[in-house]
Each structure stands twice: as structure tokens, then as C-alpha cells.
N, C-alpha and C positions, 0 to 999 in steps of 0.2 A: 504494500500500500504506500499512498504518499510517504516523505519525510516529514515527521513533523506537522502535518497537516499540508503541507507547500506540495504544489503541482507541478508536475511534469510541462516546462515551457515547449511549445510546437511553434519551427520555423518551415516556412514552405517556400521553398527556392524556385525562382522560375526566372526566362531570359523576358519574362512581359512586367512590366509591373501590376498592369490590368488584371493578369490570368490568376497572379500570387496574389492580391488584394479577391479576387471573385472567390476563388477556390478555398481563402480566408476566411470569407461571407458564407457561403455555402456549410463549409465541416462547422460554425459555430452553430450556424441555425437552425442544424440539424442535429447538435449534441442536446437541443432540447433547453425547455425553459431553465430557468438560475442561473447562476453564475457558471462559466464553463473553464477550463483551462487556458493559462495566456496563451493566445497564438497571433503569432508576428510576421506579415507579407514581406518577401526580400525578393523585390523582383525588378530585372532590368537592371541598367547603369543609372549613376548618382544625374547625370545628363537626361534622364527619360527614353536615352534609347534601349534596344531589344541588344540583352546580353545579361552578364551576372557582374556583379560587382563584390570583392571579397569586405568592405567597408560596410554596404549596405547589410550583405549578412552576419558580420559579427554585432553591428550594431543592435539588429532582431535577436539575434540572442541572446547578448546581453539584457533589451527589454523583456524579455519572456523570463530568463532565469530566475527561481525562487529558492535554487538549492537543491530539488530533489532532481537534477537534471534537463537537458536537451533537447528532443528527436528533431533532427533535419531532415525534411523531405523534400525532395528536388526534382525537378521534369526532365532534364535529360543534360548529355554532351558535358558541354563545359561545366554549367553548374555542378556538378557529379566532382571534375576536377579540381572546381573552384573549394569546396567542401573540402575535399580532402587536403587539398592542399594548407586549408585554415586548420584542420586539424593534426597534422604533422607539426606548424609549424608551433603548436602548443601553448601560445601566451594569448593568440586574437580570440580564442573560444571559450565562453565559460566551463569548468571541469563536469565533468560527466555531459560535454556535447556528442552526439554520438550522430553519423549518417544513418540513416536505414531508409532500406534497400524494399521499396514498397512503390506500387503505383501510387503517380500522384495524388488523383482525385479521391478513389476509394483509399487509398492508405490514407491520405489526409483525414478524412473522414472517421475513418476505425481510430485513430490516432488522437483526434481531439475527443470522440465519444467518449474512449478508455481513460485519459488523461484527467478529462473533466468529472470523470465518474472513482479518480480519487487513486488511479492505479500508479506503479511504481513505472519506473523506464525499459524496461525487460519487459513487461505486459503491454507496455505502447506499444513498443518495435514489436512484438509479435503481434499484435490486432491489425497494424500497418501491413508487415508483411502476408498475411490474413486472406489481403484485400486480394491478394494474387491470384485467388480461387475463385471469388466472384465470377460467379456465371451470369452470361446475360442472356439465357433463352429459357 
């Protein structure tokens, strides 16, 4: 369960700012009424355009962070790169930021339901990854 009472922060990486701001909107309002876990859009360059920006997403992290950890969820390519590379270099990420390895939209989703519903960071990342089985027929 949480640390403490404190929630698992969710960042959602994306090259749009739009798609990581919607997909932000989307997984809170569907984790359901009250308060829900912090989740933070990193999406696009500090400029507006389409790309990842390592600034913008250590910034959402640190907004989201409450101690009991992380989950980075991310759309594709660079941003993938850009993540790991903020976590090798180990001072831009708050401790316990973890990537995982979930589709966007439904992992975001599983991701903030789980987090918001009180779980630890090992129960995120597995509801995230989760999402991989969603069948859509």
C-alpha cells in the first residue's frame, strides 16, 4: 500500500503536449470521483513543439513526487530514450522514478486507477503493464 498515506506520482510522456495533457484528463476522470493520485503531462518541447524535452519531464516528476515513488509512462521512440537516459543519469529524477513499460493510454489508465486507489509502485507498474492484455473485441 501507499507510504505513509502518500501516493504513487504518475508522469505521462509524450512528443505532443496536447496528447500528454488529454490522456492526463482522460486516466483522472476515469479513476473516479475524490481525490485521485498526482498525475503530471510532460509532453512536447519547452518551445511547444512535437518532441520530449528531459527538463519538462523531470520537472512533472518532481511535481507529482510525494515519496512513495514515480511511474513514467511514455508513447514511444525518443521519449523511451529520453526516460532512461534521466534515469541513468540519477540526480534529474526523484528516487524511486521508475519507467514502465505499458501502453500509453490503457496503462495510463490502470496506472492512475491503482495509484489513486492507495497502491504501492510494484502494483502501479503491474496494472500498467496489465493494460497489454486489453482486448478490444
Amino acid at each position: 500500500m501507499s507510504i505513509g498515506g502518500k501516493q504513487v506520482g504518475i508522469v505521462l510522456v509524450s512528443h505532443s503536449a496536447s496528447v500528454a495533457s488529454s490522456v492526463a484528463e482522460l486516466a483522472t476522470g476515469l479513476a473516479g470521483g475524490g481525490s485521485t493520485a498526482p498525475v503530471a503531462p510532460a509532453g512536447g518541447t519547452e518551445d511547444g513543439d512535437l518532441g520530449t524535452s528531459a527538463e519538462l519531464i523531470a520537472e512533472a516528476a518532481r511535481s507529482v513526487d510525494q515519496g512513495a515513488g514515480v511511474a513514467l509512462l511514455v508513447d514511444l521512440g525518443s521519449a523511451v530514450l529520453t526516460v532512461k537516459a534521466l534515469l541513468a543519469e540519477g540526480d534529474e529524477l526523484p528516487d524511486g522514478a521508475r519507467l514502465v513499460d505499458a501502453p500509453f493510454v490503457e496503462g495510463a489508465v490502470a496506472a492512475v486507477v491503482t495509484a489513486s486507489a492507495g497502491a504501492d509502485l510494484d502494483a502501479v507498474e503491474t496494472a500498467a503493464r496489465e493494460a497489454y492484455g486489453y482486448r478490444k473485441e
